[in-house]
C-alpha positions as CSV (number, residue, x, y, z in Angstrom):
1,X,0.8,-22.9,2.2
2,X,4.4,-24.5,2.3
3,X,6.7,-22.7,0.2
4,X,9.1,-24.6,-2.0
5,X,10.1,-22.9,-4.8
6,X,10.2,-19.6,-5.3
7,X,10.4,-17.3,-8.6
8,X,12.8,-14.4,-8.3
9,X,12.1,-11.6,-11.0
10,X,15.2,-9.0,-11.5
11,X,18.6,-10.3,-11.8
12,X,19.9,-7.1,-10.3
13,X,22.1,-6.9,-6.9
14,X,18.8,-8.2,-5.2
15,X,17.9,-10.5,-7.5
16,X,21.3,-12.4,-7.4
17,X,21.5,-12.5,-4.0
18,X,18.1,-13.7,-3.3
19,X,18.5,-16.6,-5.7
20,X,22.0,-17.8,-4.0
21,X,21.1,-17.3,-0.8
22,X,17.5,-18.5,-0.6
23,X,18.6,-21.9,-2.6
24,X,21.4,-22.1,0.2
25,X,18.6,-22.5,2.7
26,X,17.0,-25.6,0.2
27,X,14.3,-23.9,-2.2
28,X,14.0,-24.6,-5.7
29,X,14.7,-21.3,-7.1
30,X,14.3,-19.6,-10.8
31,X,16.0,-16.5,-11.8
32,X,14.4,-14.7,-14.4
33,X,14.7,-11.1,-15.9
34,X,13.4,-9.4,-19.0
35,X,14.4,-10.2,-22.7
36,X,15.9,-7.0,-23.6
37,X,18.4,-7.6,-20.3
38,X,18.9,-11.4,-20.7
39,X,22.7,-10.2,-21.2
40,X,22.7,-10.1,-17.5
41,X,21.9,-13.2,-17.2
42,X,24.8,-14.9,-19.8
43,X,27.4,-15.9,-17.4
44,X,25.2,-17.1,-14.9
45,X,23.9,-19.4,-17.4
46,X,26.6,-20.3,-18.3
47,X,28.1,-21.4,-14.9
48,X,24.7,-22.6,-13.8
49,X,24.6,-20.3,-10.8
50,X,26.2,-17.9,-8.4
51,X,29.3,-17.5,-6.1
52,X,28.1,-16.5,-2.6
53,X,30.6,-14.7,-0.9
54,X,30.1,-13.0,2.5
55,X,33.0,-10.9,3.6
56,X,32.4,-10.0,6.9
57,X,32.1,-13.7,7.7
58,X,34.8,-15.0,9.8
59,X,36.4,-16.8,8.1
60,X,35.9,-15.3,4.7
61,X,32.8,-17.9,3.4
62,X,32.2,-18.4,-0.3
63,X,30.1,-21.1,-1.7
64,X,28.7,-21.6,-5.3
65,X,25.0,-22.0,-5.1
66,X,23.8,-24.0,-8.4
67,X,20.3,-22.7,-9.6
68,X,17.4,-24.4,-10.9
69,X,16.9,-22.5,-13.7
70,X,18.0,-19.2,-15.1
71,X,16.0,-17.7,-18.1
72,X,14.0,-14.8,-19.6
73,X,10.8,-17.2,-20.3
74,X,8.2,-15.8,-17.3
75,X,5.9,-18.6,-17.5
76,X,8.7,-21.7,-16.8
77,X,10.4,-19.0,-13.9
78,X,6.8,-18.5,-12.4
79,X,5.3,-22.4,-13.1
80,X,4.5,-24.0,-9.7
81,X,6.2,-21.3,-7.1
82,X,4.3,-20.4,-4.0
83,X,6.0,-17.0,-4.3
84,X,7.1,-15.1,-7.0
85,X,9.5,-12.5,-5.6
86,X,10.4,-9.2,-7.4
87,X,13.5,-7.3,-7.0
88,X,13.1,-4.8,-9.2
89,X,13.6,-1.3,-9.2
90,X,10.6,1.8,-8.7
91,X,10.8,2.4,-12.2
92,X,10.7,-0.7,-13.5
93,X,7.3,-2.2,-11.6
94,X,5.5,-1.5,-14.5
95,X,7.0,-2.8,-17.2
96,X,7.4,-6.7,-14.5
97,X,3.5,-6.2,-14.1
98,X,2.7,-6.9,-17.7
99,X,4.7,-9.7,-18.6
100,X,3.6,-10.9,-15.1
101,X,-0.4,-10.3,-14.3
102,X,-1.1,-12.6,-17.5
103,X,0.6,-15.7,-16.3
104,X,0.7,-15.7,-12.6
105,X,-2.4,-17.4,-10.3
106,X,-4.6,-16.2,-7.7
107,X,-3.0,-18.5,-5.4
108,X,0.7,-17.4,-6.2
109,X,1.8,-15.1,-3.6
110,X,3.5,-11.9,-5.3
111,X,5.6,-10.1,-3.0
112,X,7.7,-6.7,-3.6
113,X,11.3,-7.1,-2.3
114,X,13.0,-3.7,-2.3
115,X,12.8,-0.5,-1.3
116,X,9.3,0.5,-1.1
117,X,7.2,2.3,-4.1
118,X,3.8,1.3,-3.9
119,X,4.1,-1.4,-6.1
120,X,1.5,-3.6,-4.8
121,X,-1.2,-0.6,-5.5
122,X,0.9,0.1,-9.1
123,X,1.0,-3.9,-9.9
124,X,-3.0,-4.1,-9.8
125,X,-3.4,-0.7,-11.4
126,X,-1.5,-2.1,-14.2
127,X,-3.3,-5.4,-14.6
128,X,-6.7,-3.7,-14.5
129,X,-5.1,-1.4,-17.1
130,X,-5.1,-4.6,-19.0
131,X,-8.0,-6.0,-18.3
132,X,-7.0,-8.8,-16.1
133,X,-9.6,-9.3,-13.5
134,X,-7.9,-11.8,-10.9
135,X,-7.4,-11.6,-7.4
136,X,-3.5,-11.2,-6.7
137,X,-1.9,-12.1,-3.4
138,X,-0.1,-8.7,-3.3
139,X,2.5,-7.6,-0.8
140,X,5.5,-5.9,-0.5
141,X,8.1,-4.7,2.3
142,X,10.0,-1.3,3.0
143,X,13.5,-2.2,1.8
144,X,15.5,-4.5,0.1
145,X,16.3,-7.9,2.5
146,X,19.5,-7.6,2.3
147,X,22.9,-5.2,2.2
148,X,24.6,-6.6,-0.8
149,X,26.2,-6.5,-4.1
150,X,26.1,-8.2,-7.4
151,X,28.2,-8.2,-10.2
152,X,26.3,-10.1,-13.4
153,X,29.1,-10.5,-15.3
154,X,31.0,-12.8,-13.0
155,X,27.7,-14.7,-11.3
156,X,28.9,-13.1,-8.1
157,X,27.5,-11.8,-5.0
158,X,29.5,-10.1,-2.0
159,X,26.3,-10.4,0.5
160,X,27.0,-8.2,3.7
161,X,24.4,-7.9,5.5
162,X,21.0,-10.1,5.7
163,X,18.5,-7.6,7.3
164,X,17.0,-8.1,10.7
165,X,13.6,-6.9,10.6
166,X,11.9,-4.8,7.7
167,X,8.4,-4.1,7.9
168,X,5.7,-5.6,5.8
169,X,1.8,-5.0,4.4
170,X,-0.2,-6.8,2.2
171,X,-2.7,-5.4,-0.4
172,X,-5.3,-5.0,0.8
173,X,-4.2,-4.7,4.4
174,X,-6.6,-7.7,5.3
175,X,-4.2,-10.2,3.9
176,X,-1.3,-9.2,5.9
177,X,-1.0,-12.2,8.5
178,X,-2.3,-14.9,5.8
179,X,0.4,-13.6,3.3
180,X,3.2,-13.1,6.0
181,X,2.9,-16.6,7.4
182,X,3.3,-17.5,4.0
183,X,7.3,-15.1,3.4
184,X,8.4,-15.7,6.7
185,X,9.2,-19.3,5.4
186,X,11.3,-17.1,3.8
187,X,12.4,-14.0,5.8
188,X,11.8,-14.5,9.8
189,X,13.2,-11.0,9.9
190,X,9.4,-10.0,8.5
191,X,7.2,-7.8,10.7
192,X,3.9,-6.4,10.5
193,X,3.1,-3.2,9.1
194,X,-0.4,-0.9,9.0
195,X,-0.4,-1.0,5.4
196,X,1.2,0.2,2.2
197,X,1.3,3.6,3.1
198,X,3.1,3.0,6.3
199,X,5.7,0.4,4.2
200,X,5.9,3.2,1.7
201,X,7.0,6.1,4.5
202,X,9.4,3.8,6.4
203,X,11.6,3.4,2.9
204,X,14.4,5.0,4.0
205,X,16.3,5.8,0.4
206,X,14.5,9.0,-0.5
207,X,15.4,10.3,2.8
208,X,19.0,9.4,2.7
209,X,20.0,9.5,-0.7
210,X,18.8,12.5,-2.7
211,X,20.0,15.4,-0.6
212,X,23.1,14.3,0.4
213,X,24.1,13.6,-3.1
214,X,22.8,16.8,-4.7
215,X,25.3,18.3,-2.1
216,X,28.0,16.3,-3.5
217,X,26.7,16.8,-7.4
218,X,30.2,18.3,-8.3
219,X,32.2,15.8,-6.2
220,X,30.5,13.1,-8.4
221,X,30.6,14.6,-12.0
222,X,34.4,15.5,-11.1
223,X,35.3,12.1,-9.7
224,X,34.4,9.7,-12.8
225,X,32.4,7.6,-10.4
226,X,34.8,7.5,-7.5
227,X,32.4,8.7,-5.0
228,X,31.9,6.8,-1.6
229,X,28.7,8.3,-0.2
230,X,28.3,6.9,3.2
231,X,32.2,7.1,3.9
232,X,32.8,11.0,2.7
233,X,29.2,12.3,1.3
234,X,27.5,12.3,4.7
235,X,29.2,15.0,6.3
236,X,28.4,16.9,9.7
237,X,26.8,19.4,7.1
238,X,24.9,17.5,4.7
239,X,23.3,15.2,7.8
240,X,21.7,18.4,8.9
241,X,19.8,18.2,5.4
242,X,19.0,14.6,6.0
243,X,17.4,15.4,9.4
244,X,15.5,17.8,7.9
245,X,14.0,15.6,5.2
246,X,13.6,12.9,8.2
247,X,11.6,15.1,10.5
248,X,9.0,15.8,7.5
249,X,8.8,11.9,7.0
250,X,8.1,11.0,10.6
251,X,5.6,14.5,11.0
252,X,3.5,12.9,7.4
253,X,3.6,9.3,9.0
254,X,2.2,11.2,12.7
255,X,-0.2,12.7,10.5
256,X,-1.4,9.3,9.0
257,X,-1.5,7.6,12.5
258,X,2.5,5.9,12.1
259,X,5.3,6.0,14.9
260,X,7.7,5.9,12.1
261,X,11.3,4.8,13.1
262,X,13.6,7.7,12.6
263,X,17.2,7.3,10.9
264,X,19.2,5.6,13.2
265,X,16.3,3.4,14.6
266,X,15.9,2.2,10.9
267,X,19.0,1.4,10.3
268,X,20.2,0.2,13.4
269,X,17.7,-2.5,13.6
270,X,17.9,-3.7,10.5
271,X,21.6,-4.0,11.0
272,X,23.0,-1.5,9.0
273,X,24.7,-0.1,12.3
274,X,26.5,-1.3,15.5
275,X,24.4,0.8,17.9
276,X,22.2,3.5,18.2
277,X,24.1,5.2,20.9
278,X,26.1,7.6,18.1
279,X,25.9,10.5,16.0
280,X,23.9,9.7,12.2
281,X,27.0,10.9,10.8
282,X,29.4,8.7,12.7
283,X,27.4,6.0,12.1
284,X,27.3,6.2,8.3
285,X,30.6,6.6,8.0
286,X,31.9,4.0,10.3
287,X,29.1,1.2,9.1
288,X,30.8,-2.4,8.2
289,X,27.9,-2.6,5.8
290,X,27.5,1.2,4.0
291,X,31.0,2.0,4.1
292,X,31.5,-1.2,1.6
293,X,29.1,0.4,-1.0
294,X,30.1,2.9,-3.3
295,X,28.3,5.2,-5.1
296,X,26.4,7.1,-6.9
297,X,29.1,7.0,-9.7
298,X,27.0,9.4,-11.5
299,X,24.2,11.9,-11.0
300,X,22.1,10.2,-13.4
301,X,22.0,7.5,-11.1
302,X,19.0,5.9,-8.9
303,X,20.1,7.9,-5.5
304,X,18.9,10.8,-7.9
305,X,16.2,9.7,-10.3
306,X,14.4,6.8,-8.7
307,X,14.5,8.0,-4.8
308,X,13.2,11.8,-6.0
309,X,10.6,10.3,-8.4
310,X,9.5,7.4,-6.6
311,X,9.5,8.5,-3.3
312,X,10.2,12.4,-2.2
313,X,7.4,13.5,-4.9
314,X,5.0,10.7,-2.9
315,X,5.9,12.2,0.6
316,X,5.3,15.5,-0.6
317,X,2.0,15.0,-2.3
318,X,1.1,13.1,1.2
319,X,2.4,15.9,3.1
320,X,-0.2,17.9,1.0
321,X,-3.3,15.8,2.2
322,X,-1.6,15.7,5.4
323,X,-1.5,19.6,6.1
324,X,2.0,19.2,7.1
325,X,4.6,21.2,5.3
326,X,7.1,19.2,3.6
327,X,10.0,22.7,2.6
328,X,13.1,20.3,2.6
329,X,11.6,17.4,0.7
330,X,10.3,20.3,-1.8
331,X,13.8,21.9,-2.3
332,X,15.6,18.5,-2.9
333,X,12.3,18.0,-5.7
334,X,12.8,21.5,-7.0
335,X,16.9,21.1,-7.3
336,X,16.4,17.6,-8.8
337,X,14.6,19.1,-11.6
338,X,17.4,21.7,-12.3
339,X,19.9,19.5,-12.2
340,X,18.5,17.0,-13.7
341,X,16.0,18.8,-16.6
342,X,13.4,16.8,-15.8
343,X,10.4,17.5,-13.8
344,X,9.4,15.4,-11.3
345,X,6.4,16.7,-10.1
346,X,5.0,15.7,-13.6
347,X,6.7,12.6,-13.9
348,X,7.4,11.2,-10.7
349,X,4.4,8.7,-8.4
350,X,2.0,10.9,-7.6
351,X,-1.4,10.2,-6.0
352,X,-3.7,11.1,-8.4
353,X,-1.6,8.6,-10.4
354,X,-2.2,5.8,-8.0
355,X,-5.6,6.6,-8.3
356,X,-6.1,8.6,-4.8
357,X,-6.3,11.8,-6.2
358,X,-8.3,14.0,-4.4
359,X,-8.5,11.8,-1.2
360,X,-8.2,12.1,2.5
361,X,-6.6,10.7,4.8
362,X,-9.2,8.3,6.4
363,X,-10.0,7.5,2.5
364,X,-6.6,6.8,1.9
365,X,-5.7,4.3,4.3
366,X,-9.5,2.9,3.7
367,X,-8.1,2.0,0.1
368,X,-5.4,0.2,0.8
């Protein structure tokens, strides 16, 4: 399959950035996102595109990257791509999987562009929920493609980094190599992965994110949103907690057959850091490409909710099949509900909600 256009669903800071960059490289490119946000989308459609601005380009690039069309109707975005390209967040996979699964064709590859939350395996759940019997071309990768930021009310992307390799699985795992020759007409940065389960334990968020920032809770309630986590949250105390959540991660993936890259593996060759000679710490707060992000502005926000929810609650119930103890990832969990007053464990992605309740291992990776 040559791929010519492709349909970007989620106007969000991946979204944005996907759309100008990939229709830099000569696609035909659609932006859509959902009615109830098609405010997002005002001033792009207005301008007809986006502003592409790379910063750490020498010299300073900026380009304005006119789109092919911009709009909240899901059957013009999706008509004729070869992909159709979510970046979306966790939370949000199932409300994109039922305006989607009605319009889009067995021969349209759908592929999950963010940080990884099973969304292949929620996507079909979804559509069989609704009684759509097709055969999707489903796959997704472990993080988003790209360090970047987007800013919807001026149609404007600072783009920092494009990754250089994320990991990637099809579902089922059969049509890995036939879908990834189709996105690395795309992405060359693509590599193969075991399957969803491995995608889903090299997504590096939930291990970064959540405990880190419930150290810093009070720093981020107290700062109105002027809260730089990779430049002063990632301390040479709180990394200790992030170590801790990362050797339960790579002991789950052992357990399930994966050598997992640990932090500064991850992140390094991706190129989110300079080398993998230093310190985690050092590294985080020194990074050309994290140190430019700031955030969480509040405790409310996705480093909480969505990386505890989506993914933590996932590790632990996989630790669980896994026989591995998981007593950091379950004391971020149990301190997320407190602060929070909500309770992940019943409303977070569990496996008995992706329908692999009561599974093994071997039946587990079988499913997938």
């Amino acid at each position: 399959m040559m791929v010519k256009k492709v349909a970007i669903l989620g106007a969000g800071n991946g979204g944005m950035t996907a759309a100008a960059d990939l229709k830099e490289q000569g696609f035909e490119i659609s932006l859509y996102e959902l009615p109830q946000f098609g405010n997002n989308l005002k001033v792009m459609q207005e301008k007809g595109g986006i502003l592409l601005q790379e910063p750490n380009e020498v010299p300073f690039k900026e380009v304005f990257l006119p789109l092919d069309l911009i709009t909240t109707d899901i059957q013009a975005a999706v008509k004729d791509a070869q992909i159709i390209m979510l970046t979306i967040p966790g939370f949000a996979i199932e409300a994109f999987a039922e305006v989607l699964a009605p319009v889009a064709t067995e021969d349209q590859v759908i592929f999950f562009n963010g940080a990884a939350a099973m969304g292949c395996v929620r996507f079909a759940n979804k559509a069989k929920d609704m009684g759509i019997d097709k055969k999707f071309k489903l796959c997704e990768v472990n993080s988003l493609s790209y360090g970047t930021r987007g800013f919807a009310d001026e149609a404007r992307v600072e783009l920092t980094l494009r990754v250089k390799k994320l990991f990637f699985a099809a579902y089922p795992k059969e049509d890995t190599a036939e879908l990834l020759d189709v996105c690395k007409q795309i992405y060359k940065c693509l590599v193969p992965a075991k399957n969803v389960w491995h995608t889903t334990l090299e997504n590096g968020n939930p291990e970064v994110h959540p405990g880190p920032c419930m150290l810093n809770a009070g720093r981020i309630d107290y700062s109105n949103g002027e809260f730089w986590l990779y430049r002063e949250g990632i301390t040479k105390h709180t990394v200790n907690v992030l170590h801790a959540i990362e050797h339960e991660r790579m002991e789950v993936g052992k357990a399930f057959g994966f050598d997992l890259e640990d932090a500064v593996q991850s992140r390094y060759r991706r190129g989110y850091f300079s080398n993998d000679k230093e310190d985690l710490q050092t590294l985080f707060n020194t990074s050309e490409v994290f140190t430019k992000i700031k955030g969480p502005t509040s405790v409310t926000g996705r480093y909480f909710t969505e990386d505890i929810s989506n993914g933590l609650v996932l590790w632990s119930n996989m630790g669980k099949v896994a026989n591995v103890p998981t007593p950091n990832i379950d004391a971020v969990i149990v301190l997320g509900c407190s602060l929070l007053q909500e309770d992940f464990y019943t409303t977070g992605l569990t496996l008995e909600k992706l329908g692999f309740g009561g599974m093994n291992i071997d039946q587990m990776e079988a499913n997938v």
